[in-house]
Each structure stands twice: as C-alpha cells, then as structure tokens.
N, CA, C and O atoms as a Tripos MOL2 file, in Angstrom:
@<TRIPOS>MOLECULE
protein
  308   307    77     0     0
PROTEIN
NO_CHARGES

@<TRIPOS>ATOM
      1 N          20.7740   -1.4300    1.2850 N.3       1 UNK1
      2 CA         19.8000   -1.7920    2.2950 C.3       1 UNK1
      3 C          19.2160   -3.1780    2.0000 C.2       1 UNK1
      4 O          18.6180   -3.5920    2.9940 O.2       1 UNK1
      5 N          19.1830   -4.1030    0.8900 N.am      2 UNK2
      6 CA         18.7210   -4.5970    0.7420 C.3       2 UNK2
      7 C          19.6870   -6.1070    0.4980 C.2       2 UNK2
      8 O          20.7420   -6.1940   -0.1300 O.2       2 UNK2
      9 N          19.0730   -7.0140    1.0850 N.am      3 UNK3
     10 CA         20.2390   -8.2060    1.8210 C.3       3 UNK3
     11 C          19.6860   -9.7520    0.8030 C.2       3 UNK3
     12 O          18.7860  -10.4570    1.2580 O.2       3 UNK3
     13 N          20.2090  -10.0210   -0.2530 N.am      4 UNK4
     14 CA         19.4690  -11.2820   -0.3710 C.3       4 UNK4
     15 C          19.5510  -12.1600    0.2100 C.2       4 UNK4
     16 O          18.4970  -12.7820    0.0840 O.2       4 UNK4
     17 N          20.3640  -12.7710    0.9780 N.am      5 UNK5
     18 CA         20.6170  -13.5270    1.9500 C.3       5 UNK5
     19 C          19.2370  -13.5660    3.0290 C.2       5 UNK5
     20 O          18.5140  -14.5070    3.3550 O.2       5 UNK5
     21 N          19.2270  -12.4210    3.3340 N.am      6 UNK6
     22 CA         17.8670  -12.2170    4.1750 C.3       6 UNK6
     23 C          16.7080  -12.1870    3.4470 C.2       6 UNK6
     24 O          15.7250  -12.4310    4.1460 O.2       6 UNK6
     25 N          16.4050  -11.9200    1.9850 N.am      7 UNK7
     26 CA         15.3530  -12.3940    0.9640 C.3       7 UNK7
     27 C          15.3850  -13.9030    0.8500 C.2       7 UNK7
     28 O          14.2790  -14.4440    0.8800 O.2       7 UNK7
     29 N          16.1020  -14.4310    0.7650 N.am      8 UNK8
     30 CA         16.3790  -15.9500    0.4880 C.3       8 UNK8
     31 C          15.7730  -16.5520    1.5580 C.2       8 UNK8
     32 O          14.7540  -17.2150    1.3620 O.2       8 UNK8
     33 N          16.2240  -16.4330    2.6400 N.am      9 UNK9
     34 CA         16.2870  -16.3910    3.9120 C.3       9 UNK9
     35 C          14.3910  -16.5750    4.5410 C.2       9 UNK9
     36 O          14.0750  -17.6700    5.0060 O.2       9 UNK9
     37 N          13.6330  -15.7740    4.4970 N.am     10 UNK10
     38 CA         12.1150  -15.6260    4.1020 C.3      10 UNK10
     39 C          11.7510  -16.5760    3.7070 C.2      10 UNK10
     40 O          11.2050  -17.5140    4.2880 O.2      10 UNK10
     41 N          12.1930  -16.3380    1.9680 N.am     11 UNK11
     42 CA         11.6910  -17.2140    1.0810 C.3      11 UNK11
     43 C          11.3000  -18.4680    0.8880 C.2      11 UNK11
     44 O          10.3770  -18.8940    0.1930 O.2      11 UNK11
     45 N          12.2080  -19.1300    1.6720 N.am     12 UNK12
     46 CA         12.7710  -20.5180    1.9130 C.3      12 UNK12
     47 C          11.8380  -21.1030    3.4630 C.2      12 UNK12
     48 O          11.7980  -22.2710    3.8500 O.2      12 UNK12
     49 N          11.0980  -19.7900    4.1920 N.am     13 UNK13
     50 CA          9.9980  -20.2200    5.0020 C.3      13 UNK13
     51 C           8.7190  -19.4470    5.1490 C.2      13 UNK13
     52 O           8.3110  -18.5100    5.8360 O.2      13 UNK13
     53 N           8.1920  -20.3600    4.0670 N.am     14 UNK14
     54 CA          6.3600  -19.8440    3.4670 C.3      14 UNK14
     55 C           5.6420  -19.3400    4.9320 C.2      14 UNK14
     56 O           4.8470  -18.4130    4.7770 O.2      14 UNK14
     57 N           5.7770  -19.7160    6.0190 N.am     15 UNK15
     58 CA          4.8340  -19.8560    7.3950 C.3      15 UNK15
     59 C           5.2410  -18.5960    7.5910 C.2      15 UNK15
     60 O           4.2640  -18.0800    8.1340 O.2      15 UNK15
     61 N           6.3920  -17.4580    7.4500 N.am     16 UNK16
     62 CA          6.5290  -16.2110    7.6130 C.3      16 UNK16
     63 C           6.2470  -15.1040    6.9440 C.2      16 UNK16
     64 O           6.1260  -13.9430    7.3360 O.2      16 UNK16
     65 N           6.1140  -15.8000    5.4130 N.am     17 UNK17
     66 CA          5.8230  -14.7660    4.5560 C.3      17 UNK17
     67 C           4.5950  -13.7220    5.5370 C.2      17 UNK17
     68 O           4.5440  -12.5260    5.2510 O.2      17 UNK17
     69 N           3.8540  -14.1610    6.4330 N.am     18 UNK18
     70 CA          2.6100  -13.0210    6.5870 C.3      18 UNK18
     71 C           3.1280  -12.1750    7.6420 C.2      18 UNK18
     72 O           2.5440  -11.1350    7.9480 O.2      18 UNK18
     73 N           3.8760  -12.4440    8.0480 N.am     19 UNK19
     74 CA          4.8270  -11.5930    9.0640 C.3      19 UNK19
     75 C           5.5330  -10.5150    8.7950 C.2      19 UNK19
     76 O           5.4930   -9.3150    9.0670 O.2      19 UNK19
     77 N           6.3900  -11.4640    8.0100 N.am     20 UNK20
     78 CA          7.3110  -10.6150    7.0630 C.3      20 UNK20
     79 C           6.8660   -9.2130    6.4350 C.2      20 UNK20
     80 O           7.4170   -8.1250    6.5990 O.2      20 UNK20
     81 N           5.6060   -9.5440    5.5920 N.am     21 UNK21
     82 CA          4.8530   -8.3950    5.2780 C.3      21 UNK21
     83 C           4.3210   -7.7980    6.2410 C.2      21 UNK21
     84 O           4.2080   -6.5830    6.0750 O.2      21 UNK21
     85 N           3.8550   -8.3160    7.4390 N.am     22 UNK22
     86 CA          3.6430   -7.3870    8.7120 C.3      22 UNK22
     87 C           4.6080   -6.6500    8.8990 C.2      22 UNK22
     88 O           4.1800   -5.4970    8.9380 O.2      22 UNK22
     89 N           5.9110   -6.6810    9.0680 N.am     23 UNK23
     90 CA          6.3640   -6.0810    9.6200 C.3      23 UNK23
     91 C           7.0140   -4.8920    8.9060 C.2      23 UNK23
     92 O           7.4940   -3.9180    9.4870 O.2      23 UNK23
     93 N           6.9610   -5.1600    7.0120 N.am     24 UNK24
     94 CA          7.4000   -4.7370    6.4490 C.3      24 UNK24
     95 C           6.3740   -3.1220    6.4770 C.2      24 UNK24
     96 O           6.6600   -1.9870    6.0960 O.2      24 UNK24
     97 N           5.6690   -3.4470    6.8340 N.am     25 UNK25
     98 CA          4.1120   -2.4040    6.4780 C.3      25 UNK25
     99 C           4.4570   -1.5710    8.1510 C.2      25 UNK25
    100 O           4.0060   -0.4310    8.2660 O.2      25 UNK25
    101 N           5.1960   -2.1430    9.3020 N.am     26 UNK26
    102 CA          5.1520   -1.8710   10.7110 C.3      26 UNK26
    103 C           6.3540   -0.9260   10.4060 C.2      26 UNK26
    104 O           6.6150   -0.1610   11.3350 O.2      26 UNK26
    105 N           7.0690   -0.8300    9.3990 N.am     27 UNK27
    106 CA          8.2000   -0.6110    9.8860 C.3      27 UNK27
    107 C           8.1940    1.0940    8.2430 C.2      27 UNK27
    108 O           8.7890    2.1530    8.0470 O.2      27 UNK27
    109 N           7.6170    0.6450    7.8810 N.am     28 UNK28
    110 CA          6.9870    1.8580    6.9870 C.3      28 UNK28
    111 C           6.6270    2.8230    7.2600 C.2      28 UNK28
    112 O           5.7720    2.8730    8.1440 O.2      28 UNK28
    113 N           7.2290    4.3860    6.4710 N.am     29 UNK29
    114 CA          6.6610    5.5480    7.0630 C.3      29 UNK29
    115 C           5.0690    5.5900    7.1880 C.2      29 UNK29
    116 O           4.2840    4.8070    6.6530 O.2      29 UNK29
    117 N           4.7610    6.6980    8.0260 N.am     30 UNK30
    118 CA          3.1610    7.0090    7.5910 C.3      30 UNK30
    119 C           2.5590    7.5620    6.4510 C.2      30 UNK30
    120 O           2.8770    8.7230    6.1910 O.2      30 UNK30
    121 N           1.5990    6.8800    5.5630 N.am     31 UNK31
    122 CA          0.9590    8.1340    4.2180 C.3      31 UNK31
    123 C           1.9760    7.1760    3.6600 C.2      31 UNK31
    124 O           1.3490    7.6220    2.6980 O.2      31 UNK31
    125 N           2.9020    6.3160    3.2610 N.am     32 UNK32
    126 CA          3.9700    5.5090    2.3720 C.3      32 UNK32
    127 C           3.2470    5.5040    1.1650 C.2      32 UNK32
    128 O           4.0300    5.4480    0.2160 O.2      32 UNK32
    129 N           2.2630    5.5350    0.8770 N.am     33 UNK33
    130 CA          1.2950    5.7170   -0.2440 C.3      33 UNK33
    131 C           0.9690    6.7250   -0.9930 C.2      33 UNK33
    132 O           0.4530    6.4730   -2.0820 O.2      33 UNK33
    133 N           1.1820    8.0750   -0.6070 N.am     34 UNK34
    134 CA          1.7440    9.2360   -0.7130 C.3      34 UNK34
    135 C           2.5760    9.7450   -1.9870 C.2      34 UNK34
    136 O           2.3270   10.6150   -2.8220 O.2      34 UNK34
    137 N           3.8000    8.7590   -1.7950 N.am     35 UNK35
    138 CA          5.1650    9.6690   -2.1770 C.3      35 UNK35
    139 C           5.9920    8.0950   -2.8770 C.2      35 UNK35
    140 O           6.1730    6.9000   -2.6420 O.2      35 UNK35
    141 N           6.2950    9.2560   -3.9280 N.am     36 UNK36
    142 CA          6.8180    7.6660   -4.6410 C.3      36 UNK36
    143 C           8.4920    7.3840   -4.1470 C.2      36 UNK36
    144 O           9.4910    8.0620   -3.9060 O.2      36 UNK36
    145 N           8.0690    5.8630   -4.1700 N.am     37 UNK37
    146 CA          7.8550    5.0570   -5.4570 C.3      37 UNK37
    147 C           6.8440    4.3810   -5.0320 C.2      37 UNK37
    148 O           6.8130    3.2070   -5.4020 O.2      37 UNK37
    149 N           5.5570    4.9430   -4.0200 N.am     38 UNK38
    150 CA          4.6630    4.3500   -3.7060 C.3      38 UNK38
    151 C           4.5490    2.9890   -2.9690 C.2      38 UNK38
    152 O           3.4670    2.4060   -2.8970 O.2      38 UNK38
    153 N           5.5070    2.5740   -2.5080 N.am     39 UNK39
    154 CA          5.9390    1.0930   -1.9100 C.3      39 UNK39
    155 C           5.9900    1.3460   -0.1400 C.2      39 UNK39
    156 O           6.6140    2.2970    0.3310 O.2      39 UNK39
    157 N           5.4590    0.6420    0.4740 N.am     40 UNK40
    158 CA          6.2410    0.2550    1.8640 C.3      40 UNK40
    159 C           7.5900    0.2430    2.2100 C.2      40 UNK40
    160 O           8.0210   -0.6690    2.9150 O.2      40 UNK40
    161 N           8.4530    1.3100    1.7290 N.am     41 UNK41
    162 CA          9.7420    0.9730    1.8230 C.3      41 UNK41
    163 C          10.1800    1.6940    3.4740 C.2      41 UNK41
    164 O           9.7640    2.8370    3.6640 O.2      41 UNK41
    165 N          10.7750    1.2060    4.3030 N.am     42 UNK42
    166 CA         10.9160    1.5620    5.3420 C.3      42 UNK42
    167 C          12.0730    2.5380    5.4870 C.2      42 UNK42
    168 O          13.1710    2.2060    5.0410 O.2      42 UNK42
    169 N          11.9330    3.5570    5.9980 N.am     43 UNK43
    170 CA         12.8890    5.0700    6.2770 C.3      43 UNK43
    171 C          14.1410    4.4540    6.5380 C.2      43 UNK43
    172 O          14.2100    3.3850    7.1460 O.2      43 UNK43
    173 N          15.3840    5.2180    6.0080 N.am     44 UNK44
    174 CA         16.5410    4.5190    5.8980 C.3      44 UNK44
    175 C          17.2060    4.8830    7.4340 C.2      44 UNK44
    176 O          17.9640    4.2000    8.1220 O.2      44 UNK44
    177 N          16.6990    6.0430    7.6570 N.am     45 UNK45
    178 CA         16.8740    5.9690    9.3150 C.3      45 UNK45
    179 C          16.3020    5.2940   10.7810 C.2      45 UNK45
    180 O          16.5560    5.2890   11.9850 O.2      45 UNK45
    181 N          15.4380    4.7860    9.8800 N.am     46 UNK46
    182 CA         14.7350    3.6160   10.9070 C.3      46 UNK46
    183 C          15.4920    1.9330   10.9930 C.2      46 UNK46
    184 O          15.7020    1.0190   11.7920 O.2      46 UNK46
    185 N          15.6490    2.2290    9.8930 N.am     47 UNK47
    186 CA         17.0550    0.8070    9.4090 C.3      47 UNK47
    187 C          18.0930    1.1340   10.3170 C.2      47 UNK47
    188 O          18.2630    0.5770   11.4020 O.2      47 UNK47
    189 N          18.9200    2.2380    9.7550 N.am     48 UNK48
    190 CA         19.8990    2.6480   10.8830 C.3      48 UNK48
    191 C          19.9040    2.2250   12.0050 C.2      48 UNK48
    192 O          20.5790    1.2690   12.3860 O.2      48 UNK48
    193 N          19.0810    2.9440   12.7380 N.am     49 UNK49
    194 CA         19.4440    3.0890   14.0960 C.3      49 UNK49
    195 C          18.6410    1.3360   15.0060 C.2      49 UNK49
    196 O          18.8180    1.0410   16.1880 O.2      49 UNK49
    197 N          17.7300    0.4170   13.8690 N.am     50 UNK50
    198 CA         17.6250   -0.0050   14.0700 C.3      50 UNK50
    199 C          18.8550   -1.3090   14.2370 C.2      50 UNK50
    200 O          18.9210   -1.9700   15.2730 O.2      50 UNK50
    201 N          19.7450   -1.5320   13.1070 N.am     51 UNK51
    202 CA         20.5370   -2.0230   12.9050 C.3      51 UNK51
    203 C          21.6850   -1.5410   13.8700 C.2      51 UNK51
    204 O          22.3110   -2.4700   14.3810 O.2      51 UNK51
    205 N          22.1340   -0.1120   14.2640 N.am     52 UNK52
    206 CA         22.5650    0.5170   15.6120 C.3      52 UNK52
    207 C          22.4680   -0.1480   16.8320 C.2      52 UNK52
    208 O          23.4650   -0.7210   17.2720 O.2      52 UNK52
    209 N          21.4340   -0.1550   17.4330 N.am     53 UNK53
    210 CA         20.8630   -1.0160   18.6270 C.3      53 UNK53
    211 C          20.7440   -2.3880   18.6480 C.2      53 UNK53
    212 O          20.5410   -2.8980   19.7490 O.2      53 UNK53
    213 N          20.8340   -3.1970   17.5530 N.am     54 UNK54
    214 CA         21.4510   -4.6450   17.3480 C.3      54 UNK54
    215 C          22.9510   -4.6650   17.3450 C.2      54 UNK54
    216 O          23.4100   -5.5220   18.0990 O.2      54 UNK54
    217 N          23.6320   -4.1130   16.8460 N.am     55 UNK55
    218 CA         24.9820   -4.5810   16.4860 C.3      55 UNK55
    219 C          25.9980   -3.6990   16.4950 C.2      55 UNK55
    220 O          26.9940   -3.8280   15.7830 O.2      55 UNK55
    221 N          25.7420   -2.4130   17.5900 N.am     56 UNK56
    222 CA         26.9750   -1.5260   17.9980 C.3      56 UNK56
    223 C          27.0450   -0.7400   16.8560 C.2      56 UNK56
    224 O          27.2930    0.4340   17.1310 O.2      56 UNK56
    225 N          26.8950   -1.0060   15.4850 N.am     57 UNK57
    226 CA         27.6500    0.1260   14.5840 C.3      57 UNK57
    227 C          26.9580   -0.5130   12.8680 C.2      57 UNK57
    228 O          27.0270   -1.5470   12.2030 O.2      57 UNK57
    229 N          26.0940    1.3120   12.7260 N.am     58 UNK58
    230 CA         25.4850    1.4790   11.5480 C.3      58 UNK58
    231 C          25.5630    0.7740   10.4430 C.2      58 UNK58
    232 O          24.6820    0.3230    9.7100 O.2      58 UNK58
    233 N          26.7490    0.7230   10.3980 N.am     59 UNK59
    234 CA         27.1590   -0.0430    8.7440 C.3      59 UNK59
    235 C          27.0960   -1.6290    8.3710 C.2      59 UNK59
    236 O          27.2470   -2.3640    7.3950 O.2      59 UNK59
    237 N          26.8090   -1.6880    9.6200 N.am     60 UNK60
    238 CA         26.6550   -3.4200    9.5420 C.3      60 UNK60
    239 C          25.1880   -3.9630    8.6930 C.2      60 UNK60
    240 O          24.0760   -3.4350    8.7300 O.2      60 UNK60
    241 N          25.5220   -4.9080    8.1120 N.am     61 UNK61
    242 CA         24.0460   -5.9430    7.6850 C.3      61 UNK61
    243 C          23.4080   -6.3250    8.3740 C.2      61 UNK61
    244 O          23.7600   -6.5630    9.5290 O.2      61 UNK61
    245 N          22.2430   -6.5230    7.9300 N.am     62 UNK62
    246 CA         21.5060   -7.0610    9.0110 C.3      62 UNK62
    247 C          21.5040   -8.9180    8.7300 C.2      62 UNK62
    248 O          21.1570   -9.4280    7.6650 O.2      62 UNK62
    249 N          21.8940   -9.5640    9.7490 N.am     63 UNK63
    250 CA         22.3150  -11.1080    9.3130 C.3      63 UNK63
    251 C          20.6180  -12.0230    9.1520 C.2      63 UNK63
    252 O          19.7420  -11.8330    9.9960 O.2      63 UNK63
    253 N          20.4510  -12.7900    8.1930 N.am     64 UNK64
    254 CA         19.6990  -13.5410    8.0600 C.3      64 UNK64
    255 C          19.1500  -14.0140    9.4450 C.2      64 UNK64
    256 O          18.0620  -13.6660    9.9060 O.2      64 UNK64
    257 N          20.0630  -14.8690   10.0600 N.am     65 UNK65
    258 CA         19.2270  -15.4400   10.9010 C.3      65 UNK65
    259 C          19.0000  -14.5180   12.3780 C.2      65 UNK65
    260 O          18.9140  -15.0390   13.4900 O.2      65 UNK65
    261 N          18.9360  -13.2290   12.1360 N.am     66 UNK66
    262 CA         18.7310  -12.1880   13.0800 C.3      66 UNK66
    263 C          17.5980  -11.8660   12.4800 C.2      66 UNK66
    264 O          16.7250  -11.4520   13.2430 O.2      66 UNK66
    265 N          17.3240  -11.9250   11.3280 N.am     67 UNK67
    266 CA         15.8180  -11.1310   10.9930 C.3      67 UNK67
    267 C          15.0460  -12.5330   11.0090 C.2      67 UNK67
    268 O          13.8720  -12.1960   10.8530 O.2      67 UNK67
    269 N          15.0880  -14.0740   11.1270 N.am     68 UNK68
    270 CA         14.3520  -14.8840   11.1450 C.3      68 UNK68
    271 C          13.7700  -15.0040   12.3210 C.2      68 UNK68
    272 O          12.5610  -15.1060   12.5280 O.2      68 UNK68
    273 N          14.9930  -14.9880   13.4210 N.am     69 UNK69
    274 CA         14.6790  -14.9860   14.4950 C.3      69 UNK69
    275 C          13.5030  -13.5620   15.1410 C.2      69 UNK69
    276 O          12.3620  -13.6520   15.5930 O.2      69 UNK69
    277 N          13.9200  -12.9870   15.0400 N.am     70 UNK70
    278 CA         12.7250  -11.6820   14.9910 C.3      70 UNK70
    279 C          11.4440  -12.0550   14.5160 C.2      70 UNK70
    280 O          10.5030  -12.0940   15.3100 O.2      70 UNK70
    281 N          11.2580  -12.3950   13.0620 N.am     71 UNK71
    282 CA         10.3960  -12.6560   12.4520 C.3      71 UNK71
    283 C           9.3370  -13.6530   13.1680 C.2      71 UNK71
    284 O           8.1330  -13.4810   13.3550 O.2      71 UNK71
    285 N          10.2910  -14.9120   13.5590 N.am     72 UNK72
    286 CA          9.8160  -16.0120   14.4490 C.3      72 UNK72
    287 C           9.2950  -15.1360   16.0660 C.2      72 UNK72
    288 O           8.1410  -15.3060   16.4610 O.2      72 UNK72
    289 N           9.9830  -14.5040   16.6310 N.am     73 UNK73
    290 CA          9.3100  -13.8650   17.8330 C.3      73 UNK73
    291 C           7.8740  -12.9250   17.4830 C.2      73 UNK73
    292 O           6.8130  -12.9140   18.1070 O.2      73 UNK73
    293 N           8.2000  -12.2830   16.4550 N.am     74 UNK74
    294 CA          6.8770  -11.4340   15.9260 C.3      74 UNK74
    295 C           5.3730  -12.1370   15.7130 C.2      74 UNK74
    296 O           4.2250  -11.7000   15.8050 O.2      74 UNK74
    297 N           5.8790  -13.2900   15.4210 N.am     75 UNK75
    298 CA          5.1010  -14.5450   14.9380 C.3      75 UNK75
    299 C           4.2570  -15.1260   16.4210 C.2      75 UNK75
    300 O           3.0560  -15.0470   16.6800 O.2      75 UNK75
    301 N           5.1810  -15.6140   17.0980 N.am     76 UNK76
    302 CA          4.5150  -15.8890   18.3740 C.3      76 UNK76
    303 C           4.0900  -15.0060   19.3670 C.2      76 UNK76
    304 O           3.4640  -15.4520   20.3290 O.2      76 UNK76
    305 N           4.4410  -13.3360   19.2310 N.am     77 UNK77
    306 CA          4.3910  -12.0780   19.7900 C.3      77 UNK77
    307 C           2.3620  -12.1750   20.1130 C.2      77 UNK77
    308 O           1.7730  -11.2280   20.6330 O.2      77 UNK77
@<TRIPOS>BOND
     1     1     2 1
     2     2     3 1
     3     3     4 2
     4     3     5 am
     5     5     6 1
     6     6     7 1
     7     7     8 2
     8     7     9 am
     9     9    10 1
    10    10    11 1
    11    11    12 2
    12    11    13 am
    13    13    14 1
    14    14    15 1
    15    15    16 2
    16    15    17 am
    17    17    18 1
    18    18    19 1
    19    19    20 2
    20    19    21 am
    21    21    22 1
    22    22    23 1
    23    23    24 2
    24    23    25 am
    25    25    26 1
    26    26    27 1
    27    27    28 2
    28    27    29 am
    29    29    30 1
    30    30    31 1
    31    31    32 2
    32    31    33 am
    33    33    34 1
    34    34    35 1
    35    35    36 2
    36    35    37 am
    37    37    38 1
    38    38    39 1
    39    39    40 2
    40    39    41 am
    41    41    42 1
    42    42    43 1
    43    43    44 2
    44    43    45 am
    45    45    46 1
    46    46    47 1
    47    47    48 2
    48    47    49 am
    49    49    50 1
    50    50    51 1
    51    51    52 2
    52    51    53 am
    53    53    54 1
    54    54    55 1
    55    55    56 2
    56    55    57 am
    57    57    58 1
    58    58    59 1
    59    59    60 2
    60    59    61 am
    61    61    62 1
    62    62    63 1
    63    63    64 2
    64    63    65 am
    65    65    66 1
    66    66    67 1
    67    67    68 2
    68    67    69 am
    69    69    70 1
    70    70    71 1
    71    71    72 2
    72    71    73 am
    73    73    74 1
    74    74    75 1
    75    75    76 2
    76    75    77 am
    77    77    78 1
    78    78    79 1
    79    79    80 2
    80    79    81 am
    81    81    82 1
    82    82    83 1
    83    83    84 2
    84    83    85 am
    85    85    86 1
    86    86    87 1
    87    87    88 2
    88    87    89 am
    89    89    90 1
    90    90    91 1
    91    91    92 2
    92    91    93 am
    93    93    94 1
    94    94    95 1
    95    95    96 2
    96    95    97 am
    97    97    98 1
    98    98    99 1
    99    99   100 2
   100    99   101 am
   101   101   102 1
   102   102   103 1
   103   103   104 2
   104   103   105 am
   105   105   106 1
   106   106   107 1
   107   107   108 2
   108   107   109 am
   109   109   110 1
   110   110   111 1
   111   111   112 2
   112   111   113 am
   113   113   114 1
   114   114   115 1
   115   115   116 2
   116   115   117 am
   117   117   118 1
   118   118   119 1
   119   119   120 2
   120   119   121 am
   121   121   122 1
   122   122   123 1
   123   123   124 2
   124   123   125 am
   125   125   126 1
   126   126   127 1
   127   127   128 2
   128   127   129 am
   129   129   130 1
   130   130   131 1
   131   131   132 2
   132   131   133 am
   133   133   134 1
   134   134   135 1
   135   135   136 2
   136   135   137 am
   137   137   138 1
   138   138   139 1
   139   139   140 2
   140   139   141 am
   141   141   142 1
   142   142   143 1
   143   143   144 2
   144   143   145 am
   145   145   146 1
   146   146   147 1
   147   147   148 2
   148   147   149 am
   149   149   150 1
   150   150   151 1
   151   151   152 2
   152   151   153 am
   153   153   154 1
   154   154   155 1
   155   155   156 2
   156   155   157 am
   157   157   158 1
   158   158   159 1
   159   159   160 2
   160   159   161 am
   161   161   162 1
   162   162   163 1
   163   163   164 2
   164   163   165 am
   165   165   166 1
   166   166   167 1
   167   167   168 2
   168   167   169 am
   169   169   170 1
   170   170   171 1
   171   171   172 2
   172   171   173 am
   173   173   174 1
   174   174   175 1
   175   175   176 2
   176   175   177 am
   177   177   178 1
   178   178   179 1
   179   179   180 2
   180   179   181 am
   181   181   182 1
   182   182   183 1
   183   183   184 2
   184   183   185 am
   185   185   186 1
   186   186   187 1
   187   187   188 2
   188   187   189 am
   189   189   190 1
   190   190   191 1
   191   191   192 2
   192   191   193 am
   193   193   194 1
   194   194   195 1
   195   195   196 2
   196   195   197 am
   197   197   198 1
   198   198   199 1
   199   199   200 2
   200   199   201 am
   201   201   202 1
   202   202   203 1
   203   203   204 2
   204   203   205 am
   205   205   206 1
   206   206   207 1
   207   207   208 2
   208   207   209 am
   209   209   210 1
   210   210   211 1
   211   211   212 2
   212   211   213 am
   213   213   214 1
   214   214   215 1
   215   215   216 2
   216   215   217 am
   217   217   218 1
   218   218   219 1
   219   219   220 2
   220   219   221 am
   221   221   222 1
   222   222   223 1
   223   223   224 2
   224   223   225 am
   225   225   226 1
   226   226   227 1
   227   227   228 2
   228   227   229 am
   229   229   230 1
   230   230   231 1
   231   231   232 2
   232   231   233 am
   233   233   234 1
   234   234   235 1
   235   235   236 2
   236   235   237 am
   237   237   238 1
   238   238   239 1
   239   239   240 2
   240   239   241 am
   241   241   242 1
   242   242   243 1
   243   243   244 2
   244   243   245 am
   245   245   246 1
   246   246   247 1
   247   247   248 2
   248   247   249 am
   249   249   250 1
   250   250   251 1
   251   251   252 2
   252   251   253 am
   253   253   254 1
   254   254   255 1
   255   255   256 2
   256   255   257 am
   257   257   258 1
   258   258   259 1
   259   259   260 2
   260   259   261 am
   261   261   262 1
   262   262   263 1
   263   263   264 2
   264   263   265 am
   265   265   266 1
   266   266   267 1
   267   267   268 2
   268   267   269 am
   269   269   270 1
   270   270   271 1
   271   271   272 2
   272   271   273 am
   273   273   274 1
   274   274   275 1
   275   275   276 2
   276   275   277 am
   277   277   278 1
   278   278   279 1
   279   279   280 2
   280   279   281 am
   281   281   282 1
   282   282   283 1
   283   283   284 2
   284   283   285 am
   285   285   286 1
   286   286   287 1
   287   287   288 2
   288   287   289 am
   289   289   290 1
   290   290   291 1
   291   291   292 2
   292   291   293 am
   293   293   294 1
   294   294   295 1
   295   295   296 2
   296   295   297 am
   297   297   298 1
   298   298   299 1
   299   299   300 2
   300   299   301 am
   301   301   302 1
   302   302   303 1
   303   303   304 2
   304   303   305 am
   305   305   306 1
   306   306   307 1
   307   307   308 2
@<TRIPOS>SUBSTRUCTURE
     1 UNK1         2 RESIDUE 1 A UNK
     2 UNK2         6 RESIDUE 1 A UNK
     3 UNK3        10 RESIDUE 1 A UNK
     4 UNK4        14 RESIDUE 1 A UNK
     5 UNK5        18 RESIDUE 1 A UNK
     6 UNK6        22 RESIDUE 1 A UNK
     7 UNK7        26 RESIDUE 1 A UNK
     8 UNK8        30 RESIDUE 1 A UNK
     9 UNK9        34 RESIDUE 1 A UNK
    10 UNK10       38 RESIDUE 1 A UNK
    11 UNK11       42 RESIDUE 1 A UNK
    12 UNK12       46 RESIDUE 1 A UNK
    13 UNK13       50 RESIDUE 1 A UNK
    14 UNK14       54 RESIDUE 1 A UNK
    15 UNK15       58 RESIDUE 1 A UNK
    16 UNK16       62 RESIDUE 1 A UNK
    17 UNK17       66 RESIDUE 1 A UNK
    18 UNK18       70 RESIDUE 1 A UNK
    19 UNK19       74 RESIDUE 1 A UNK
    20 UNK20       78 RESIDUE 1 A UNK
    21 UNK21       82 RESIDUE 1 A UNK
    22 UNK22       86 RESIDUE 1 A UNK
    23 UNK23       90 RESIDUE 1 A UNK
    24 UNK24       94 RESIDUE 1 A UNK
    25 UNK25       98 RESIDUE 1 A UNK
    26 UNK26      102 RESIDUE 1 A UNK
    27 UNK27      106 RESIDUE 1 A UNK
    28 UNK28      110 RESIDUE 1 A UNK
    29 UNK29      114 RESIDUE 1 A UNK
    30 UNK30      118 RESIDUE 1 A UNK
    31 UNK31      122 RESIDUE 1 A UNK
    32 UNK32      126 RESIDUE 1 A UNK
    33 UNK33      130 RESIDUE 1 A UNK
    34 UNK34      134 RESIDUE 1 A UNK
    35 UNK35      138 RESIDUE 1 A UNK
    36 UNK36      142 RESIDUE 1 A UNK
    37 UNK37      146 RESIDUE 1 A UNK
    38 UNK38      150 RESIDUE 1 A UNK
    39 UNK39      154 RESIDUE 1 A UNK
    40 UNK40      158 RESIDUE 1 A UNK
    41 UNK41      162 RESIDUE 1 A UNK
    42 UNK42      166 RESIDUE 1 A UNK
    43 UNK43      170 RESIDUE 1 A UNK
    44 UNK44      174 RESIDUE 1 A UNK
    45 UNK45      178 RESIDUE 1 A UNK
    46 UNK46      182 RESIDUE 1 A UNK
    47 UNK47      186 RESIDUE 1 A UNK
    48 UNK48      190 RESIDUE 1 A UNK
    49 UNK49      194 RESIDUE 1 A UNK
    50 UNK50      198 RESIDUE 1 A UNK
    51 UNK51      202 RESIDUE 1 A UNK
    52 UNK52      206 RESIDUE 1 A UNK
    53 UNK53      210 RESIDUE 1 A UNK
    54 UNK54      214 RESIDUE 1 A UNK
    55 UNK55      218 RESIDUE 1 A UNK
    56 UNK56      222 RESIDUE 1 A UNK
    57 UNK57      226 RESIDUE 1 A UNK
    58 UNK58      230 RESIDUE 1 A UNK
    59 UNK59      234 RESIDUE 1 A UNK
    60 UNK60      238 RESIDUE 1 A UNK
    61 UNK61      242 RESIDUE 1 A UNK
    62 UNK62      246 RESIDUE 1 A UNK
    63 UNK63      250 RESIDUE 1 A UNK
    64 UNK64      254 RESIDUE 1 A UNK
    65 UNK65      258 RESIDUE 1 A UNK
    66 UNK66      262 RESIDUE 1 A UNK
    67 UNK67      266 RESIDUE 1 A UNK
    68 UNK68      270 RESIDUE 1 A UNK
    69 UNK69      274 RESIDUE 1 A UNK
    70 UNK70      278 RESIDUE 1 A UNK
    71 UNK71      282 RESIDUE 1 A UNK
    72 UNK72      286 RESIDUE 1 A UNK
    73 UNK73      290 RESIDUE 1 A UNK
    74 UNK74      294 RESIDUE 1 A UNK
    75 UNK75      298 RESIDUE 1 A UNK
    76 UNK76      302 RESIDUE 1 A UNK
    77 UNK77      306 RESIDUE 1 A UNK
C-alpha cells in the first residue's frame, strides 16, 4: 500500500504537506485511535475500491501525479 514515489512526491511540495495530512486523517477509519498500531492508517478497503474507481482494476498503484493532482484539488476544494 505504500508508494514512495508518491511519498517523494509530497515531500518535494512543502505547500501540501497540510493537506496531505488532511486527507490522510479524511480517509481514516473512525476511533483510528482505538486499535493499534494507533496511527491514521486508512482501511485497506477504502484504498481498494478507491484505487478501483480511478483505474478500472484493484491492483494497480496509485501514480504520483494522480495523488498530487487530488491533493492540489483538495487544496483549492
């Protein structure tokens, strides 16, 4: 689940970092605080089917400049 390309990707633009964590916290079960490992980690079926409805089929990555671009709409949202 986890893409460095798309970590890099972030990284490399400070003006999103607060987004980023928005969305990371948006996209998090409820109570995530709860149940360890205690992190904002977002339900692997929410990834799924999110990644589903972008790109026809589950198994795919999610591409860098698909989550920037998002990020950037969330931003001006």
């Amino acid at each position: 689940m986890f893409n460095p390309r798309v970590f890099i990707a972030i990284l490399l633009r400070p003006y999103l970092w607060p987004t980023a964590v928005g969305a990371l916290f948006g996209f998090a079960p409820a109570r995530w605080w709860t149940r360890y490992p205690f992190l904002p980690i977002p339900d692997r079926t929410v990834i799924e089917w999110r990644v589903t409805t972008a790109y026809g089929r589950r198994d795919m990555a999610l591409a860098a400049h698909d989550v920037i671009s998002y990020l950037r709409w969330r931003r001006a949202a």
